[in-house]
C-alpha positions as CSV (number, residue, x, y, z in Angstrom):
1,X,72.7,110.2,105.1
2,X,69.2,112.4,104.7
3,X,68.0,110.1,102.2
4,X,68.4,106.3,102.1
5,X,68.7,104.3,98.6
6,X,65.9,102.1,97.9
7,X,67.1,98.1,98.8
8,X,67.7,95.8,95.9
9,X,66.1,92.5,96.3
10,X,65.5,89.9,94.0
11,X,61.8,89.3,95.2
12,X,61.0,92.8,94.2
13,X,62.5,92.6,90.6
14,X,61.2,89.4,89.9
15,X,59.0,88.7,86.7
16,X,59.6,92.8,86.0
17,X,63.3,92.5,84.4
18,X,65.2,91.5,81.3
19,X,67.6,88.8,80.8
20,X,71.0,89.7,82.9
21,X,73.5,90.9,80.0
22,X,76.1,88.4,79.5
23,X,79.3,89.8,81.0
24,X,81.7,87.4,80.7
25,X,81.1,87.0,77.3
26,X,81.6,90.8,76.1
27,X,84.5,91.4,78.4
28,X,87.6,90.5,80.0
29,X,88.8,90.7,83.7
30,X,86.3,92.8,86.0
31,X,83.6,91.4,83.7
32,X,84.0,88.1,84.3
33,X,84.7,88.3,87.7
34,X,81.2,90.5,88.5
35,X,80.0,87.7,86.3
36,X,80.7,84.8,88.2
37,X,80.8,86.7,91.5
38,X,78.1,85.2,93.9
39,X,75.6,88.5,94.3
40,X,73.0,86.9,96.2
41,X,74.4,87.3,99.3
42,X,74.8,90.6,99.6
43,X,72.2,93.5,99.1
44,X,72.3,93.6,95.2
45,X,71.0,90.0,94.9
46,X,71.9,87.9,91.7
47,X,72.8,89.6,88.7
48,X,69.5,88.7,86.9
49,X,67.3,90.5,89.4
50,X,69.4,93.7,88.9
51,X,67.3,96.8,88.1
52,X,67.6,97.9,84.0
53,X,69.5,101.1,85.6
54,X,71.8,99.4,87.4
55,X,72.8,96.6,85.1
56,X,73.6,99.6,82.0
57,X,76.0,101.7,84.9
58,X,77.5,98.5,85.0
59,X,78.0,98.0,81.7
60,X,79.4,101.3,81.0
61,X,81.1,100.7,83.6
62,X,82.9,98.1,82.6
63,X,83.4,99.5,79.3
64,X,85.0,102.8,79.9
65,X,89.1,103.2,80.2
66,X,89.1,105.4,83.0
67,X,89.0,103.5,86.4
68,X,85.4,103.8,87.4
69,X,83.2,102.0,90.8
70,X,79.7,101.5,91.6
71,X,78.4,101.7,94.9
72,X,75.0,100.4,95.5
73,X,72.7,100.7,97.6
74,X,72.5,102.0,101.3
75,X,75.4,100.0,102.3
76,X,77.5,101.3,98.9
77,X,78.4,98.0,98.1
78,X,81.6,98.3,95.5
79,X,80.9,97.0,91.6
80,X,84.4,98.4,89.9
81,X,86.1,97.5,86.6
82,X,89.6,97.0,85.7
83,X,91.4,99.8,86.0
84,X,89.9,100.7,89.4
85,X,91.4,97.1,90.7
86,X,94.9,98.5,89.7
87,X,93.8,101.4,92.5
88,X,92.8,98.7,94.9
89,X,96.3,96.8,94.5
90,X,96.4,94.3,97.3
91,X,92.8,95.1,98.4
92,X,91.4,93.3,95.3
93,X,89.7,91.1,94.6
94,X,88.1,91.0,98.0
95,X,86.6,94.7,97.5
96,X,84.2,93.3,94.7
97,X,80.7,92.9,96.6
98,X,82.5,94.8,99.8
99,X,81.0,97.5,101.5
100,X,83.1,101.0,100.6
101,X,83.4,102.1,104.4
102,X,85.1,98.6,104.9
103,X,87.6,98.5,102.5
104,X,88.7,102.1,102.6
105,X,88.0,103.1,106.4
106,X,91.1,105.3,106.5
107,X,89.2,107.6,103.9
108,X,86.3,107.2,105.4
109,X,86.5,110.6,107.1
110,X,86.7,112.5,103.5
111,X,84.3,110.3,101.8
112,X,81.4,110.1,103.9
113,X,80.6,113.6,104.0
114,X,80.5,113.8,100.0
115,X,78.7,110.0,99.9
116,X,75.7,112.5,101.8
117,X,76.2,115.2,99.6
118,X,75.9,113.2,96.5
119,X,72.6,111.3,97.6
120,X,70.8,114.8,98.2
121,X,71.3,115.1,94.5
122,X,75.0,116.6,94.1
123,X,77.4,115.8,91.3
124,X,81.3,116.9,93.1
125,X,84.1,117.3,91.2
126,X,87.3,117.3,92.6
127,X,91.3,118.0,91.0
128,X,94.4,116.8,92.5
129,X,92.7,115.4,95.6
130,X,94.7,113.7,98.2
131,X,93.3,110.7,99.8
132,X,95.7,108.7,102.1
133,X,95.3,105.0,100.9
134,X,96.3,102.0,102.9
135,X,97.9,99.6,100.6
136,X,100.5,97.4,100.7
137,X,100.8,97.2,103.9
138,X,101.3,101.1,104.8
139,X,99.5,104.3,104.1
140,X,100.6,106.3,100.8
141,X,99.2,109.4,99.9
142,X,97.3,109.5,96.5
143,X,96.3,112.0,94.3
144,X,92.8,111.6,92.1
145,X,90.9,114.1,89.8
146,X,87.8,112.2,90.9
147,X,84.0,113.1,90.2
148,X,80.8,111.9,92.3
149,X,77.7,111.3,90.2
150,X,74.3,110.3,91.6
151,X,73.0,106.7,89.6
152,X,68.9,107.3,89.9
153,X,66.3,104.4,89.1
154,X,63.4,104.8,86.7
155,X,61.4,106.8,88.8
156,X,64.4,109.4,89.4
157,X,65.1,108.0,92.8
158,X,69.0,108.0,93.9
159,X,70.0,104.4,94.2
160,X,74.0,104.7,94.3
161,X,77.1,106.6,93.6
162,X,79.0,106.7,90.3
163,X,82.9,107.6,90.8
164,X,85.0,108.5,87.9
165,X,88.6,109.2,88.5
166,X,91.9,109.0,87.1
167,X,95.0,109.0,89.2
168,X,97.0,112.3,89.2
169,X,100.1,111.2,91.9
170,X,102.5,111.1,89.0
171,X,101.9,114.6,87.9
172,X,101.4,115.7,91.0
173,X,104.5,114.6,92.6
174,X,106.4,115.9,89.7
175,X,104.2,119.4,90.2
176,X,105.8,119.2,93.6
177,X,109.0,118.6,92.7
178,X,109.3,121.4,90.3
179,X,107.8,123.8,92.7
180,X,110.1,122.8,95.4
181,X,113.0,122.6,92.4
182,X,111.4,126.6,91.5
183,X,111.3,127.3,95.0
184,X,115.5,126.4,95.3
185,X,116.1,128.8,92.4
186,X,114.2,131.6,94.1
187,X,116.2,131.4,97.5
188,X,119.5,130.7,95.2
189,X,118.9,133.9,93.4
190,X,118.0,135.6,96.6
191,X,121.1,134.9,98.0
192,X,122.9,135.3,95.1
193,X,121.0,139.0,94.7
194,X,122.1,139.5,98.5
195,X,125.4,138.3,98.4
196,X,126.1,140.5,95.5
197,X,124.2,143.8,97.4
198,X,127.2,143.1,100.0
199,X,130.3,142.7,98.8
200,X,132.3,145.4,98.7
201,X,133.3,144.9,95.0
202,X,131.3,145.2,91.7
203,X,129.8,141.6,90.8
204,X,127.8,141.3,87.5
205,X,126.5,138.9,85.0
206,X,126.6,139.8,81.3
207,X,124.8,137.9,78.0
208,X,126.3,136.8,75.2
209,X,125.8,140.4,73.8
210,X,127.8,142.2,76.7
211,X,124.3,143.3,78.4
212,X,123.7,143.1,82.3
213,X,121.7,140.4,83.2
214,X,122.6,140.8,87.4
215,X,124.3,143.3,88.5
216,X,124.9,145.5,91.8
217,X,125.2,149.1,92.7
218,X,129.4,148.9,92.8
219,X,129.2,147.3,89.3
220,X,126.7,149.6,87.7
221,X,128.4,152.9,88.7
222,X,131.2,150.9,86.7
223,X,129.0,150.3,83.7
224,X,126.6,153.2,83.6
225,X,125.3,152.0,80.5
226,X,124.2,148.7,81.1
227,X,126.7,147.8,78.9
228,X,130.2,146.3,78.8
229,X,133.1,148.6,78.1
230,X,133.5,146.7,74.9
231,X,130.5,146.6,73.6
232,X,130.0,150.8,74.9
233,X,131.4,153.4,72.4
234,X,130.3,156.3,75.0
235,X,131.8,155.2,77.7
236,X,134.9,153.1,76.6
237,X,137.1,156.1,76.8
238,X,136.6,155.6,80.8
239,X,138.8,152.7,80.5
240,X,142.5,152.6,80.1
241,X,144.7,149.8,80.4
242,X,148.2,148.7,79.1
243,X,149.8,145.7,78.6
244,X,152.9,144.6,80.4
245,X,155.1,146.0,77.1
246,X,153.3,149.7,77.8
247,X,151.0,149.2,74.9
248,X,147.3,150.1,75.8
249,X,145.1,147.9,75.7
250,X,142.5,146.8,72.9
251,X,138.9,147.2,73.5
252,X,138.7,143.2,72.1
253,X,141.1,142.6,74.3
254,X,139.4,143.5,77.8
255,X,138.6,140.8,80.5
256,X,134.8,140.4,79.4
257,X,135.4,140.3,76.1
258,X,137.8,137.9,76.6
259,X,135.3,135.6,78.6
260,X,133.2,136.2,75.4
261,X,135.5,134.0,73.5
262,X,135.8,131.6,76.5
263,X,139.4,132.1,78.6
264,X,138.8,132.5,82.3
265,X,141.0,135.9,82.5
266,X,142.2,135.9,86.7
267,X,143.0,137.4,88.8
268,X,142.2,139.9,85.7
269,X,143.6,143.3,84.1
270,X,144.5,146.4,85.6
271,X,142.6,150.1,83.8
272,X,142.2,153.3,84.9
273,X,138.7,154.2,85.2
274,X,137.6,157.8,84.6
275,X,134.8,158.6,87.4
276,X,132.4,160.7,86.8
277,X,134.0,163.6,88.5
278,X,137.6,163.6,86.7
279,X,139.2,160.7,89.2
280,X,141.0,158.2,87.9
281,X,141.3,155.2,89.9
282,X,142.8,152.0,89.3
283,X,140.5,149.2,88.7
284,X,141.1,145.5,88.6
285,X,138.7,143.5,86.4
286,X,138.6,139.5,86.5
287,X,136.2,137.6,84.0
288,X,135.1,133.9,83.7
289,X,133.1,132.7,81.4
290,X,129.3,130.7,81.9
291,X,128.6,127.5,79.6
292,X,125.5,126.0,78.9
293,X,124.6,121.9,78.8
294,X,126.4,121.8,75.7
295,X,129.8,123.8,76.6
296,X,128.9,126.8,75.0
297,X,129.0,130.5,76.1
298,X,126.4,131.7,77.8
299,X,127.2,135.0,79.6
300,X,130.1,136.2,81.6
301,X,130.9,136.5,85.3
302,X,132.8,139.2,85.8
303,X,134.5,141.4,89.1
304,X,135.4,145.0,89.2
305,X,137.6,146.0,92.3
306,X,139.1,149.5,93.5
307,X,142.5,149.0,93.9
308,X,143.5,152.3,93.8
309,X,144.0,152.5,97.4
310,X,146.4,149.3,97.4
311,X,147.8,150.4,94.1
312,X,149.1,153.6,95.5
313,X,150.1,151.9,98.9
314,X,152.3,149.3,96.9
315,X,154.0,152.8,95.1
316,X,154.5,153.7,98.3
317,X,155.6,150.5,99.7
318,X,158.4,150.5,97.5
319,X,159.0,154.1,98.4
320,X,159.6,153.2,101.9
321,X,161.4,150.2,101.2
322,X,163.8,152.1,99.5
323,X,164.0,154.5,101.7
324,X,164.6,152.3,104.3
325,X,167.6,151.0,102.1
326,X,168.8,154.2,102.1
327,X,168.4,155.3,105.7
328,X,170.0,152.0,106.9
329,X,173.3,152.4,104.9
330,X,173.6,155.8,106.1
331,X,172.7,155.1,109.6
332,X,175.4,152.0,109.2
333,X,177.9,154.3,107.8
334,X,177.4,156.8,111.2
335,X,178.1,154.1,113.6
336,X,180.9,153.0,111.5
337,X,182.1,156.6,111.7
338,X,181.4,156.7,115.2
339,X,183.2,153.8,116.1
340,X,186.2,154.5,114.1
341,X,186.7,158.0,115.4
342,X,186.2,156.1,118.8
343,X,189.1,154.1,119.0
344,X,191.0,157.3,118.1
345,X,190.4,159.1,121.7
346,X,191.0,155.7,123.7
347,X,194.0,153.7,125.2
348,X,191.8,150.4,126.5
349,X,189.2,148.1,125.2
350,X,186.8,148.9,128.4
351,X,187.2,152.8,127.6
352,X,186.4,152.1,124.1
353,X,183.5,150.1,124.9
354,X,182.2,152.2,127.0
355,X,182.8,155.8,125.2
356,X,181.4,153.5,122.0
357,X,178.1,152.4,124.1
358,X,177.7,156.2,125.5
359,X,177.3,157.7,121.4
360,X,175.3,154.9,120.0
361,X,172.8,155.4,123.2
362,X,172.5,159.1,122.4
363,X,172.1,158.2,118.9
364,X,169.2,155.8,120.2
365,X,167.5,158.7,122.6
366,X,167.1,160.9,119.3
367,X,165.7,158.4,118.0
368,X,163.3,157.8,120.3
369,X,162.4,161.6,121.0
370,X,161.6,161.7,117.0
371,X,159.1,158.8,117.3
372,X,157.2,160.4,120.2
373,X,156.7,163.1,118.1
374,X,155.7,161.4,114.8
375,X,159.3,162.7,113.3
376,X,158.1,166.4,113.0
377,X,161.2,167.1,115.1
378,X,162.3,167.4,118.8
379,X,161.8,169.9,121.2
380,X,165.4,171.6,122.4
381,X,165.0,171.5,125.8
382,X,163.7,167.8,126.3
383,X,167.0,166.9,124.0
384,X,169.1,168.7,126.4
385,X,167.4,167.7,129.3
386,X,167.8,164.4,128.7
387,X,171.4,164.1,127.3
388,X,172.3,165.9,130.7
389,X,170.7,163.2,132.8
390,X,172.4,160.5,130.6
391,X,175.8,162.0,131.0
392,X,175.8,163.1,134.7
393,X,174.1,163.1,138.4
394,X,175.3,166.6,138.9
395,X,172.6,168.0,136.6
396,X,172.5,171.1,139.6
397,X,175.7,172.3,137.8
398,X,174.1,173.0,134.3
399,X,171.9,176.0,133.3
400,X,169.6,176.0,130.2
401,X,167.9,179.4,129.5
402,X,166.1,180.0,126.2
403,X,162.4,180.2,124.3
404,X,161.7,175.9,123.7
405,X,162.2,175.4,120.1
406,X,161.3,172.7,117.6
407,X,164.4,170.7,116.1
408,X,163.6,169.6,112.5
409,X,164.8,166.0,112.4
410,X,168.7,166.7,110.8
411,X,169.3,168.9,113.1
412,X,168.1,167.0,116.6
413,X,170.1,164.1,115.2
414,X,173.4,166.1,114.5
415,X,173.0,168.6,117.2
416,X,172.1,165.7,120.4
417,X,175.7,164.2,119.3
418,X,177.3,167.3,119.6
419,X,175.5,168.0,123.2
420,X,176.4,164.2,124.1
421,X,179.8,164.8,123.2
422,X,180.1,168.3,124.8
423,X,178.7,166.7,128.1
424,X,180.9,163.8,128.1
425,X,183.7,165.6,127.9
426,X,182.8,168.6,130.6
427,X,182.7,165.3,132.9
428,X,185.7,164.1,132.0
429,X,188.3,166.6,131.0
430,X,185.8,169.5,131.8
431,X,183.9,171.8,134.1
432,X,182.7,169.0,135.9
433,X,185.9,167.6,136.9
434,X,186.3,171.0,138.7
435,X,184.3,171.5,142.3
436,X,183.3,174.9,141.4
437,X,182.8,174.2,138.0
438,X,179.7,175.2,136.3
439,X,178.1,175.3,132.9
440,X,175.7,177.4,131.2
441,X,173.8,176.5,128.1
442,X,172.1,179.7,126.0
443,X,170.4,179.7,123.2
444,X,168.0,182.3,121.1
445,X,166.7,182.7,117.8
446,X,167.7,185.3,115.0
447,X,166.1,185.6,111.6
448,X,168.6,186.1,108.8
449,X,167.6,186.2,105.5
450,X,164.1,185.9,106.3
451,X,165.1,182.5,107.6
452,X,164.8,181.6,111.1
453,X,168.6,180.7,112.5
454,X,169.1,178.5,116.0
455,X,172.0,180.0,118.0
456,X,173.6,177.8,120.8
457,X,176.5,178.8,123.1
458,X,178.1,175.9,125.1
459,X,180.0,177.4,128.3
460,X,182.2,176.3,131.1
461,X,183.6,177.8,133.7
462,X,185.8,176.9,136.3
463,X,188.9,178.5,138.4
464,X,191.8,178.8,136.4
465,X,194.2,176.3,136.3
466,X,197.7,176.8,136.1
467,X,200.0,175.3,133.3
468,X,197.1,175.0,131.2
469,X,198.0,173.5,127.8
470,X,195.6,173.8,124.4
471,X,194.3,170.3,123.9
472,X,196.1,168.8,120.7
473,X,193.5,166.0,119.7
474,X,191.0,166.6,117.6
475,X,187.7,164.2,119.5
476,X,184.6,163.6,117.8
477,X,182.6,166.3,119.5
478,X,185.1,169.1,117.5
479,X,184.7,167.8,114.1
480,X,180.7,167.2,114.7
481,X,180.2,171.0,115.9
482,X,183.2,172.6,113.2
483,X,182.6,170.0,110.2
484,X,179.3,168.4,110.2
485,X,177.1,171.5,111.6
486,X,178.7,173.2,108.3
487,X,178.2,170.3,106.3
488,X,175.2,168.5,107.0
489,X,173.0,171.7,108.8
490,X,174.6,174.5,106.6
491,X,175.9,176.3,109.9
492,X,178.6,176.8,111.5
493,X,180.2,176.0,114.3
494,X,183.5,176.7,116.8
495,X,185.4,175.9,119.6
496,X,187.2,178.2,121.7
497,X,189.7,176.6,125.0
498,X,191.0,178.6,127.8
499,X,192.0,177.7,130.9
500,X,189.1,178.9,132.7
501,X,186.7,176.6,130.3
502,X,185.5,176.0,127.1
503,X,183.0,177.9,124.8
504,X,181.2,176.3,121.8
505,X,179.4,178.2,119.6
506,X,176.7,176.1,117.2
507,X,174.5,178.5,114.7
508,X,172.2,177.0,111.9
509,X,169.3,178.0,109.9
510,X,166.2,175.7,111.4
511,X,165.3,174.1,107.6
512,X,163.4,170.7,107.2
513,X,166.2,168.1,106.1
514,X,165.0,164.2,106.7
515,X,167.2,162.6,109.4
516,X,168.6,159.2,109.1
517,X,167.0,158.5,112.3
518,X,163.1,158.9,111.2
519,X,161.3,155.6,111.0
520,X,158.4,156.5,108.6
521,X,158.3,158.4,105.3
522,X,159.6,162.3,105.6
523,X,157.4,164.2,107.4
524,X,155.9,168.0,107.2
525,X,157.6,169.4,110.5
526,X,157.3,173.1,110.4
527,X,160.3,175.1,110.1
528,X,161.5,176.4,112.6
529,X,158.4,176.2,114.8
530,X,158.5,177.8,118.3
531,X,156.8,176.8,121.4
């Protein structure tokens, strides 16, 4: 310290000062302790040698309700009153007559600096100070509005420090808390601000008066307004709903308003909502209502989603599904066909099995030519090419010349059971079974009507063989080429036998028709496409 406070000893107070004020008798507690408290051995000396100055800080001291200490002298000896012993807690009584540095050393640090400060003449002020206090047996942090007033003598000399303070942990603690509770509700609402920027769905939250409160970018394209629908005149007629009956549905009666009146409507109500650029899209709307402490209504939650997409995907869903239905009987009913008209051209079990396994296989090999080319129909040639290879090793006996052409789906389906058919039979009963026999496959394109026709010519040839007789069954592979090609491909078709060989004639117009064999929703082939 710069300046030093002037030592207060008895000798040099002696004869000069008043009777010592009674203390114990005007007041309780502190009083009566720095009453009976023996002075003399420390730098104050006895209460009646006590400077005039000192002995009326003391008093008001004493008096005052806010806790309040003296310190005297250069060694700031402690003179406090009762409400400063509640801040002492365990370190009272034995601070009375103690030294400040020794009884709060773990301050020291923060006090000593403003002790100087204050004996150069400074009153400090401090609000919501922390001072780390060890009491009790462990260090607590403390919070004091505090001031630090000079106490000066007669002659305006500094002779100690006044400190007024009153404890502000309490408030301060509970300052803390709410900033901390203030702090929460910012990062909440930050993530619930982000949270709603992301999803992919309109998220809101309305008043009690159908305004937005929180709202984003998905939800206010929804509610252009601000608004909810029920509460918007303009824009209500965006929104249209029915009931499960077919009647529409009541602007009272929408998912907010609902919430309004306090039902939780999920998963919510189905509208058309009118966009701004004449699309109507379906839109699902869920609503939930917000209570306050008491259980009453204090806004809405609400969730607009698009489910347009999955709306028209569940249309088409059942489309499929249907189809599907559709395509299975009829696929069901050609294998029964098949295998019926099978046993009609066999004498044993194995032979049937095996004539049986041969169809349903080319059946199968349509099918799969169809998928490779995502059912917008099969290339001619591939067809044959791989109907020949199914049937025979002797693939050098066949000729294919003609332009490649695009089968719609019908028509590879029909027309790869009437090769099959025509090839199984040139092995067995045919060309095939002849050394020199040989067979020729032609076909061109012809445009009748303005319609683009598919003619096919089927022809074997092999020496002439004697005896010959006209077959008398009628096989699968005639009534596929002279009654289905009519039926199902509005063709025709013919069979001519000699006994040099056999000449089928197929001729159809090259129309889109769905085939049973498609496995996804009918396709756009292009008629009659050639490649």
């Amino acid at each position: 310290m710069s300046r030093r406070p002037e030592g207060i000893h008895a000798a040099k107070l002696r004869g000069s000062m008043p009777p010592a004020p009674r203390l114990h008798a005007r007041h309780d507690g502190m009083a009566a302790r720095i009453a009976r408290h023996d002075w003399s051995s420390t730098p104050l000396g006895a209460c009646e040698q006590w400077p005039p100055h000192l002995r009326a800080t003391v008093d008001l001291m004493l008096a005052h309700g806010f806790p309040m200490i003296v310190l005297w002298g250069e060694q700031l000896v402690q003179l406090y009153n009762d409400g400063y012993a509640e801040i002492l807690a365990d370190k009272h009584p034995g601070g009375l007559g103690q030294p400040t540095r020794e009884c709060w050393p773990e301050v020291w640090h923060i006090n000593g600096p403003i002790y100087q400060r204050v004996w150069q003449g400074e009153t400090i002020t401090y609000e919501d100070k922390l001072y780390p206090l060890a009491r009790r047996g462990r260090l607590e942090d403390v919070w004091f509005t505090i001031t630090y007033s000079p106490i000066r003598g007669e002659e305006g000399r500094i002779n100690g420090v006044l400190v007024t303070m009153f404890e502000t942990t309490a408030a301060h603690v509970a300052q803390l808390a709410r900033e901390r509770e203030e702090q929460k509700r910012r990062e909440a609402d930050r993530r619930l601000a982000l949270a709603f920027k992301v999803l992919p769905v309109g998220v809101c939250i309305v008043d009690t008066e159908g305004r937005l409160q929180l709202s984003n970018d998905q939800m206010r394209a929804y509610l252009p307004s601000g608004k909810v629908p029920s509460t918007d005149e303009v824009n209500l007629h965006r929104w249209r709903g029915w009931h499960a009956d077919g009647n529409a549905i009541e602007a009272h009666d929408f998912a907010i308003a609902r919430a309004m009146r306090g039902e939780t409507v999920v998963p919510g109500l189905e509208f058309q909502y009118l966009h701004d650029d004449g699309r109507a899209r379906w839109t699902r709307v869920a609503a939930a209502p917000l209570r306050d402490g008491d259980g009453e209504v204090s806004g809405v939650f609400a969730i607009a989603v698009d489910i347009d997409d999955l709306k028209r995907a569940t249309e088409c869903q059942s489309v499929l599904l249907a189809e599907l239905q559709h395509r299975v009987r009829n696929i069901m009913s050609t294998i029964h066909a098949i295998a019926w008209r099978t046993r009609e051209s066999v004498s044993s079990v194995d032979e049937y099995a095996e004539r049986l396994c041969g169809r349903l296989m080319s059946l199968a090999r349509t099918q799969s030519l169809l998928t490779r080319g995502a059912n917008a129909g099969v290339c001619l040639r591939g067809m044959l090419d791989e109907e020949i290879a199914a049937q025979t090793p002797a693939a050098a006996a066949y000729r294919l010349q003609g332009e490649d052409v695009l089968l719609p789906p019908k028509a590879a389906e029909v027309l790869s059971l009437a090769i099959h058919e025509l090839a199984t039979n040139a092995l067995r009963h045919g060309a095939l079974t002849h050394e020199d026999g040989r067979i020729e496959v032609t076909w061109d394109l012809q445009v009748q009507a303005g319609q683009p026709w598919l003619g096919l010519h089927w022809c074997e040839r092999h020496a002439e063989v004697e005896d010959w007789e006209l077959p008398r069954q009628r096989g699968l592979g005639r009534a596929l080429i002279e009654q289905r090609v009519p039926y199902e491909l509005a063709g025709s078709g013919e069979l001519r036998f000699g006994p040099q060989g056999l000449d089928a004639w197929i001729r159809f117009p090259l129309r889109e028709r769905d085939s049973l064999l498609q496995t996804d929703a009918p396709g756009a082939a292009a008629e009659g496409s050639v490649r």
